[in-house]
C-alpha positions as CSV (number, residue, x, y, z in Angstrom):
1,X,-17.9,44.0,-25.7
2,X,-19.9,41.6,-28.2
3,X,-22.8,41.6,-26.0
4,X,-24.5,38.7,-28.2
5,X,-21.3,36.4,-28.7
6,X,-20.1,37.1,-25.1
7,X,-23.5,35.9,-23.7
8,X,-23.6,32.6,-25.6
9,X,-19.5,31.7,-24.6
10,X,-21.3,31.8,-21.4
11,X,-24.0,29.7,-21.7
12,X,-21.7,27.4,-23.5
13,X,-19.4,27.3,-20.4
14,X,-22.8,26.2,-18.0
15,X,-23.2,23.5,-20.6
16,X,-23.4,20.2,-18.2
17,X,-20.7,18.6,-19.5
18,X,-21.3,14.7,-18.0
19,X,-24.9,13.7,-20.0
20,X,-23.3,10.9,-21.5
21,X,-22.0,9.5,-18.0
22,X,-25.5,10.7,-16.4
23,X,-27.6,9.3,-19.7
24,X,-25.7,5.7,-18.9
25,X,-26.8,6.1,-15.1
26,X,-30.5,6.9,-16.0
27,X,-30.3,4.1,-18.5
28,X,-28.6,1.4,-16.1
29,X,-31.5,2.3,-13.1
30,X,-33.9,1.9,-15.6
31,X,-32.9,-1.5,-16.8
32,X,-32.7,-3.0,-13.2
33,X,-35.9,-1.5,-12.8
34,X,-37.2,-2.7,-15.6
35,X,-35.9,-6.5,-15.5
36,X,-37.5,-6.5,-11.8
37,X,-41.0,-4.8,-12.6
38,X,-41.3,-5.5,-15.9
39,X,-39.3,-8.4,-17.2
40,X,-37.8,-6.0,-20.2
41,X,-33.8,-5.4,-20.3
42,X,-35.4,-1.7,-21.7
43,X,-33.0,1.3,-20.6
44,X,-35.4,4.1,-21.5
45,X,-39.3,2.7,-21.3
46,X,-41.1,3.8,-17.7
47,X,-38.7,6.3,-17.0
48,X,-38.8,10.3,-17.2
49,X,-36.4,12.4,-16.2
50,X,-37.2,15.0,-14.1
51,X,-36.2,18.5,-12.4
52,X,-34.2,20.3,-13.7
53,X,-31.8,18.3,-16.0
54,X,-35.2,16.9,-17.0
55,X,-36.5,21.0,-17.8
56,X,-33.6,21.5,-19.6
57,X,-32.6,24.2,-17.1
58,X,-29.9,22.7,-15.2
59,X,-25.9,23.7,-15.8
60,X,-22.8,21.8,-15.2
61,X,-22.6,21.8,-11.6
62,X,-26.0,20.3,-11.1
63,X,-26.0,17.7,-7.9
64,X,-29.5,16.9,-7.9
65,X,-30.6,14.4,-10.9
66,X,-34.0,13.4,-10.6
67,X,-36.1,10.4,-12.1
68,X,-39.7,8.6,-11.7
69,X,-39.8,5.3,-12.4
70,X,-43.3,4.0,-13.5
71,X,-44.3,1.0,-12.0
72,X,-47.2,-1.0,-13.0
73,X,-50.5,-0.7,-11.6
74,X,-50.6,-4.4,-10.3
75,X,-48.1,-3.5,-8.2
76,X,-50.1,-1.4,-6.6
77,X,-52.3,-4.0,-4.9
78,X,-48.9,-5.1,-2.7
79,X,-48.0,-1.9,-1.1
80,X,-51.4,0.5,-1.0
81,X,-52.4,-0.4,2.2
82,X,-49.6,1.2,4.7
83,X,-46.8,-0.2,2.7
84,X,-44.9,3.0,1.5
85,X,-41.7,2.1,3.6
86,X,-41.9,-1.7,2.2
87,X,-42.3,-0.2,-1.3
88,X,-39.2,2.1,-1.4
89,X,-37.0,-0.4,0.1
90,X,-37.6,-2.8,-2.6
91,X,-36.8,-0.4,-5.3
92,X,-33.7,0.6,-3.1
93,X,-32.9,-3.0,-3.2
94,X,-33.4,-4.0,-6.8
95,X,-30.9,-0.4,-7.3
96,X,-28.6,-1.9,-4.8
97,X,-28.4,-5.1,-6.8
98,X,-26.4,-2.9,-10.0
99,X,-24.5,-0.6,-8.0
100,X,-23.4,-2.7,-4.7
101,X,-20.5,-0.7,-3.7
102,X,-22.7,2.6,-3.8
103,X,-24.0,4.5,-1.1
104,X,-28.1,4.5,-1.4
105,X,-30.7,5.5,1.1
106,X,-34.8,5.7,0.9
107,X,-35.4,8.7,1.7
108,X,-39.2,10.2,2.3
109,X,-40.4,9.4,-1.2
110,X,-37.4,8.8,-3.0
111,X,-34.5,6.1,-3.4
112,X,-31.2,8.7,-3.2
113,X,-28.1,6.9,-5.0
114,X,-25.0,8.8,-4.2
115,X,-21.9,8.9,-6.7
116,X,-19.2,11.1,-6.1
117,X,-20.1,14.2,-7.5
118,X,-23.7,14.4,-8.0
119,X,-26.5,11.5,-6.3
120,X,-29.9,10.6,-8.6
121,X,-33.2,10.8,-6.5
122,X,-35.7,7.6,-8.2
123,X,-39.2,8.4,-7.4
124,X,-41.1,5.3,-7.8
125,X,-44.5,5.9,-9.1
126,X,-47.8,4.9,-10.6
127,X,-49.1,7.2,-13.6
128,X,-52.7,8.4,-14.2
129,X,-54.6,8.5,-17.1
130,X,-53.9,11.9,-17.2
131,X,-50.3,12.1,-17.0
132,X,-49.9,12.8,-12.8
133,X,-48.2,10.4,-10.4
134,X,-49.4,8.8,-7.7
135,X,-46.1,8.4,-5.4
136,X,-45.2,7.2,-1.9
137,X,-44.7,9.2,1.2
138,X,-42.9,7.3,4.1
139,X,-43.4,10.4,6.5
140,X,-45.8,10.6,9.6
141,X,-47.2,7.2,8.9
142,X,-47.3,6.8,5.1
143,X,-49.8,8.5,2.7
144,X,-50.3,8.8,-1.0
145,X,-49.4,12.1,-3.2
146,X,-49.4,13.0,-6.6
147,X,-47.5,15.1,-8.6
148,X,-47.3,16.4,-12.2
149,X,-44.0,16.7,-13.6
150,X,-45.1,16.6,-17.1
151,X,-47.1,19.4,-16.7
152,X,-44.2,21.2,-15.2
153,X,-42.0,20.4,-18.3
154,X,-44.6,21.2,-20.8
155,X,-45.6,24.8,-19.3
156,X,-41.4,25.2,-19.3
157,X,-41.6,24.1,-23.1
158,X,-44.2,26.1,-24.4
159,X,-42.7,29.1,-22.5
160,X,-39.8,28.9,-23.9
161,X,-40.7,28.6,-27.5
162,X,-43.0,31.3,-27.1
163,X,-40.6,33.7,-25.6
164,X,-37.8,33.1,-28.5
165,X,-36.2,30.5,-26.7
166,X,-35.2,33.2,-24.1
167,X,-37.0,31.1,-21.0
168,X,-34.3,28.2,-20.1
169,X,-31.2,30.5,-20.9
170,X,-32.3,32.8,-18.0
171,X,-33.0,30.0,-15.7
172,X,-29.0,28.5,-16.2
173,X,-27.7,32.3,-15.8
174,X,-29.7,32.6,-12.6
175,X,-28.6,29.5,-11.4
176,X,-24.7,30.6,-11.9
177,X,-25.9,33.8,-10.0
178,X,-27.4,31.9,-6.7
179,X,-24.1,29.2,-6.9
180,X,-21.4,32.3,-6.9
181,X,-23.3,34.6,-4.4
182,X,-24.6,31.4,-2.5
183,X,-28.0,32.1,-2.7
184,X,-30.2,29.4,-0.9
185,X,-33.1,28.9,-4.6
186,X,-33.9,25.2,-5.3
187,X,-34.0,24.5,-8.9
188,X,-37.7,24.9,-9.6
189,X,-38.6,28.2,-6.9
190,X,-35.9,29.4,-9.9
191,X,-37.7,28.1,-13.3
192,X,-40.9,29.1,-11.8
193,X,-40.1,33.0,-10.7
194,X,-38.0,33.1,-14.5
195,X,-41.1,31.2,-16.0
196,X,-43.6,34.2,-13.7
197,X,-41.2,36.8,-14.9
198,X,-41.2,36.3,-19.0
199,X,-44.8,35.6,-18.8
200,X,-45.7,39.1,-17.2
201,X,-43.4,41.1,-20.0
202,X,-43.5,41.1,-24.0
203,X,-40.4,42.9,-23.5
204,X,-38.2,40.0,-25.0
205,X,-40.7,38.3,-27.0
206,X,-38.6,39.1,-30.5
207,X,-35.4,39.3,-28.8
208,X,-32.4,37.2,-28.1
209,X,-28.5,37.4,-27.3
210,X,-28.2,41.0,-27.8
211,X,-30.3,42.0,-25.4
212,X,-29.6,39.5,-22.3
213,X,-28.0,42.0,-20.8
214,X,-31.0,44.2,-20.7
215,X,-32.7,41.1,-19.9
216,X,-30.6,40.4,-16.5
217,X,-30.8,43.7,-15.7
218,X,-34.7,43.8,-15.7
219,X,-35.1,40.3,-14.3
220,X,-33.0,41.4,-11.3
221,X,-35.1,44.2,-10.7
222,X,-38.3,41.8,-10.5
223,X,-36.8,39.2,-8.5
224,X,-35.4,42.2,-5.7
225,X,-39.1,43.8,-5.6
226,X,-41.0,40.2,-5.5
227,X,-43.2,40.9,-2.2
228,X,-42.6,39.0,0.8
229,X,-44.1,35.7,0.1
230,X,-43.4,31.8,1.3
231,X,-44.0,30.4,-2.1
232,X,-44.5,30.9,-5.9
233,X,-46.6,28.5,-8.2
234,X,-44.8,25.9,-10.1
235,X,-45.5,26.3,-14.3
236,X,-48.4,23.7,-15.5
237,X,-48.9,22.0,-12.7
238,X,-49.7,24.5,-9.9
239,X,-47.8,22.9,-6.7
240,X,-47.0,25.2,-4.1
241,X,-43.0,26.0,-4.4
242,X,-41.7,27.0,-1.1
243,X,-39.4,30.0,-0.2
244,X,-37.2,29.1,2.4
245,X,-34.8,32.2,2.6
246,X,-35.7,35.4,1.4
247,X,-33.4,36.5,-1.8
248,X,-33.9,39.9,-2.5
249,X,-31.0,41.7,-1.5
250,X,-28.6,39.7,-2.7
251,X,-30.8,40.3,-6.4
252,X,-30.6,43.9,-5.5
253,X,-26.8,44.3,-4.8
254,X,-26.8,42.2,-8.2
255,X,-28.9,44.4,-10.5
256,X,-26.9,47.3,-9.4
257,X,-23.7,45.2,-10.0
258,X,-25.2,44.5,-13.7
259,X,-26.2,48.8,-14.0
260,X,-22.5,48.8,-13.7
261,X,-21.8,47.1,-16.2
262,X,-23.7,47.8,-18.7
263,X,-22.6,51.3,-18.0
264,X,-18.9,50.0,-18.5
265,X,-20.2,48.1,-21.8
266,X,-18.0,49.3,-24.1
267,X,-14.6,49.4,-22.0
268,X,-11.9,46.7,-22.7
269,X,-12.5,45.7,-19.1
270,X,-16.7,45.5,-18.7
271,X,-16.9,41.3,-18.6
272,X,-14.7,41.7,-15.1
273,X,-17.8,43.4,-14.0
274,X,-20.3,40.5,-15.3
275,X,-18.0,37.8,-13.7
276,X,-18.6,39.9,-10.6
277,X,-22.8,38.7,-11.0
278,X,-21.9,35.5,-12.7
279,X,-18.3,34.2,-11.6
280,X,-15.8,32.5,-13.5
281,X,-17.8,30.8,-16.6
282,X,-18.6,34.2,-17.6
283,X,-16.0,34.4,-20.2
284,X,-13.1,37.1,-19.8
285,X,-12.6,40.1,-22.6
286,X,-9.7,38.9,-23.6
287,X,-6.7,36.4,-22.7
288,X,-3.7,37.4,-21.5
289,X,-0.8,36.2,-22.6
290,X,2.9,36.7,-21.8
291,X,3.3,39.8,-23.7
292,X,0.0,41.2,-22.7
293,X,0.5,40.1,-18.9
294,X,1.4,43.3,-16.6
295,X,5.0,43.4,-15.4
296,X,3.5,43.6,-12.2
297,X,2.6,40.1,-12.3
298,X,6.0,39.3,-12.2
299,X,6.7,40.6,-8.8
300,X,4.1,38.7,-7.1
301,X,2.9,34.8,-7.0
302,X,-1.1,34.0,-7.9
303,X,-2.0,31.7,-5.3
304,X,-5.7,32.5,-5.3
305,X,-7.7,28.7,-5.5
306,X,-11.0,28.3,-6.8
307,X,-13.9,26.4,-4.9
308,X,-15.0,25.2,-8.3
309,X,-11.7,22.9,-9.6
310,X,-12.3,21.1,-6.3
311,X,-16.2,20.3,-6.2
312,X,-19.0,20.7,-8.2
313,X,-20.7,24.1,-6.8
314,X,-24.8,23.5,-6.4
315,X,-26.0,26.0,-3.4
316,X,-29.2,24.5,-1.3
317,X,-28.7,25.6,2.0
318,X,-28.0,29.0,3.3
319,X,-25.0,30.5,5.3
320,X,-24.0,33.5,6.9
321,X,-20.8,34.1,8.8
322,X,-19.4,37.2,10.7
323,X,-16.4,38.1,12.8
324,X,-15.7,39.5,15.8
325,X,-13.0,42.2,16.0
326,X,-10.4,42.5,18.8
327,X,-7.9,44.4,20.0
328,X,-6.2,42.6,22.1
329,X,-8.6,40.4,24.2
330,X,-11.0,43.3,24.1
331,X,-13.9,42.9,22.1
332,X,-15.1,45.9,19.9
333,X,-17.6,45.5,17.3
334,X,-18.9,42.6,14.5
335,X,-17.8,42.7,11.1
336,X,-20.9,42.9,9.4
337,X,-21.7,45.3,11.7
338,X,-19.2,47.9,10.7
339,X,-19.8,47.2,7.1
340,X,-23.1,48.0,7.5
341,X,-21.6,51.1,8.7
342,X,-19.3,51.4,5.9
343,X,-16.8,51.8,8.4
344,X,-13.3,50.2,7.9
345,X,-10.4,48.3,9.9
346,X,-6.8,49.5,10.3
347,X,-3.8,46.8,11.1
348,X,-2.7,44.7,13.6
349,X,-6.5,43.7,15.2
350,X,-8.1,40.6,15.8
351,X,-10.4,38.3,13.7
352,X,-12.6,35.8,15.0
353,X,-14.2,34.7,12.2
354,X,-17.7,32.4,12.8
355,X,-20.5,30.3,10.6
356,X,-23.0,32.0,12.6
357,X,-26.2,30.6,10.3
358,X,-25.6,27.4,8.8
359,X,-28.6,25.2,7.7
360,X,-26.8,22.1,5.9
361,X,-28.0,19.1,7.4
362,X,-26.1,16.0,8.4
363,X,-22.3,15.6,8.4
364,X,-20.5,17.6,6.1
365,X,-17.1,19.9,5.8
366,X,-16.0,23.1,6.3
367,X,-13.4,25.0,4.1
368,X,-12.2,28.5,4.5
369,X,-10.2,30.8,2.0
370,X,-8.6,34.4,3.0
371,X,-7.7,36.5,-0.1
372,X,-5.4,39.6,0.5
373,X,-6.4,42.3,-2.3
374,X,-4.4,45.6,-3.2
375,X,-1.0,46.7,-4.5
376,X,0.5,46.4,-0.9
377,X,-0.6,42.3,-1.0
378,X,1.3,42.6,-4.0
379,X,4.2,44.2,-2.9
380,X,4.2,41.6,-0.1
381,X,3.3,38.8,-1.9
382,X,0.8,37.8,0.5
383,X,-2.1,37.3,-1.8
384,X,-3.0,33.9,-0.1
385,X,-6.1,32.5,-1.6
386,X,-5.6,29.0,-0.9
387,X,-8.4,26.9,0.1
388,X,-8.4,24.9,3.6
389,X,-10.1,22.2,5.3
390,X,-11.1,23.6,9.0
391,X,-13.9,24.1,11.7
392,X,-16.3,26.5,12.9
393,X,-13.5,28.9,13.7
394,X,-11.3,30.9,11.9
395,X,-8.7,33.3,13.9
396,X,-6.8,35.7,11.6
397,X,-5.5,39.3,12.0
398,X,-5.8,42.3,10.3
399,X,-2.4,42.9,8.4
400,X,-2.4,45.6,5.9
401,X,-4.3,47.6,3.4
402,X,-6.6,46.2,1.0
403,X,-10.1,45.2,-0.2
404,X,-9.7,41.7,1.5
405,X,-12.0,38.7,1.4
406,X,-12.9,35.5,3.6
407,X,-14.9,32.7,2.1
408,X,-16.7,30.1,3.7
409,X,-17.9,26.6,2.1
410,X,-19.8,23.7,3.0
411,X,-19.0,20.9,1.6
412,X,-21.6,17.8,1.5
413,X,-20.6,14.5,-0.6
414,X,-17.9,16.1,-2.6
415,X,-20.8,19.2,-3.6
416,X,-20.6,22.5,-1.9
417,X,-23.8,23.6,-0.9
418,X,-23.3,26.4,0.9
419,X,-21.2,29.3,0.8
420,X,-20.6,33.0,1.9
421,X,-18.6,35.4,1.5
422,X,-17.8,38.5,3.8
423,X,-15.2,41.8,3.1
424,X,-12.6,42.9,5.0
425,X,-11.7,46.4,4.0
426,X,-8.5,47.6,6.0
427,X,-6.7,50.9,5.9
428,X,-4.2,53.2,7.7
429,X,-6.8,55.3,8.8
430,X,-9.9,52.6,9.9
431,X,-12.3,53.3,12.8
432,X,-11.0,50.2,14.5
């Protein structure tokens, strides 16, 4: 494995790969903005792009796109006195007047414009002297906050230069960690614990490809052992960044994933171990082709689907489900119950399968997938894999041996945003 040339295929596969449709979008808010406020058919004045497409952290399955729109200060005078709510609704108006046919909402501080795959959050604002906003609140009343973006993006910046341009690479390869293990981390609780992280260390200071294995690795470690907190401090400016769900063994079970493979680094088959931490975009060791394919594969169909050629994947809310096991109508035990036990199934029981945790708000869908793994799915040809639209409820029943797998996904304007993933491991001779 070409530890250096394997690592940048993969951050060229996290690439977002819409900026010129997202640039036009930015550009076209802007103008109407601008024509309204400002009398200028401008597409890039009083705007600034923000979060993390605007840190230059965000991969290709971002959801989130923020902006602030700077408004003039005279404008000021109209809405300062209660008038947050009055405020936001005349920005979302003056959006709606571009993009009619578009869902939009006002939404606490922000104007949220919803397209099918991904939704821009406008922020209207005033700017200081000194580069902070002064922004609208609509809850509890209406207030007045301000925030400092531009501080954010310079800390990110100067970070990043400093550390050998190490800083916004291991942001994006976090960021494909938390969407493939559907860890609950908003965009900038992750720059700012990467940001915390590369400031405490010299280790990669002078370093770069070659060593971002060593670099995940050691990374992983921190973030597992980060002490029970409920928030880190954003880079530059300061603000309070809340931790909703704690992280840490999921970034344990990875780093141990990652001493696995770079144990297997120099076997032919080490990146299926990295796509085990990363998924998919981490790019395979080789590609098969007909003549390299195993005969096997001739014997059995591949009907494994992914979640990611359906919707864009950008986890924000967290998700656990479980199963109950039957025999019969008796109830025995839970599923993650005897895993934790490292105990295993054996054929012909019942699985109810549950979203017992589920924190996605609003109206939203559920999908389910079952994968059958192991030569005797094989020999069967009962792999599954295929991804379905359901409910809260999934009834299935314990078959044959195998490492099997049930995945859950929410799915929330065309994005998934949560997911989770349980095994199933079934043999001859299971406790159950």
């Amino acid at each position: 494995m070409n530890v250096s040339q394997t690592f940048q295929d993969f951050l060229n596969n996290l690439e977002v790969d819409n900026k010129e449709q997202i640039s036009k979008r930015y550009g076209e808010i802007t103008r109407v903005l601008n024509q309204k406020y400002r009398s200028s058919d401008s597409k890039t004045s009083n705007s600034l792009q923000v979060g993390s497409y605007g840190r230059y952290t965000a991969i290709k399955s971002i959801s989130d796109l923020d902006m602030i729109y700077i408004l003039p200060w005279a404008e000021y005078e109209r809405f300062k006195d209660g008038r947050q709510s009055a405020l936001l609704q005349e920005v979302k108006k003056t959006i709606q007047s571009r993009y009619q046919n578009t869902n939009m909402r006002g939404d606490g501080q922000v104007v949220v414009i919803s397209f099918s795959n991904y939704q821009i959050e406008v922020l209207p604002a005033f700017e200081f002297e000194d580069g902070s906003f002064y922004y609208p609140d609509t809850n509890n009343g209406g207030s007045w906050k301000t925030t400092k973006p531009r501080e954010e993006k310079k800390a990110i910046s100067e970070l990043h230069s400093s550390k050998n341009n190490n800083l916004r690479p291991l942001c994006k390869m976090l960021r494909s960690w938390k969407n493939y293990h559907g860890v609950a981390m908003g965009g900038l609780l992750i720059d700012s614990i990467a940001y915390n992280y590369l400031n405490s260390t010299t280790e990669y200071d002078d370093k770069s490809y070659t060593y971002y294995d060593w670099m995940t690795r050691d990374f992983l470690k921190y973030l597992s052992e980060l002490q029970n907190t409920n928030h880190v401090f954003a880079p530059g400016s300061n603000q309070k960044v809340y931790i909703k769900k704690k992280f840490q063994t999921k970034a344990k079970k990875a780093h141990n994933l990652v001493l696995e493979a770079i144990d297997a680094q120099e076997n032919k088959n080490a990146n299926q171990k990295w796509k085990k931490i990363f998924g998919r975009d981490f790019p395979s060791s080789m590609k098969v082709t007909t003549e390299s394919a195993d005969t096997s594969m001739l014997s059995w169909r591949n009907t494994e689907e992914f979640i990611e050629d359906m919707f864009n994947v950008d986890i924000r809310y967290d998700l656990t489900i479980d199963s109950e096991v039957k025999s019969d109508t008796v109830p025995l035990t839970n599923l993650l119950n005897m895993l934790l036990k490292k105990e295993t199934l054996s054929p012909n029981y019942n699985l109810i399968f549950k979203i017992i945790d589920n924190e996605t708000p609003g109206k939203y869908d559920i999908y389910w997938k079952v994968l059958n793994r192991g030569e005797e799915a094989k020999q069967r040809d009962e792999i599954r894999g295929q991804i379905i639209k359901g409910y809260k409820i999934k009834n299935e029943t314990t078959k044959f041996s195998g490492d099997h797998v049930v995945e859950c996904y929410i799915v929330k304007n065309n994005i998934v945003v949560a997911k989770d993933r349980v095994h199933v491991p079934i043999d001859e001779k299971g406790k159950y």
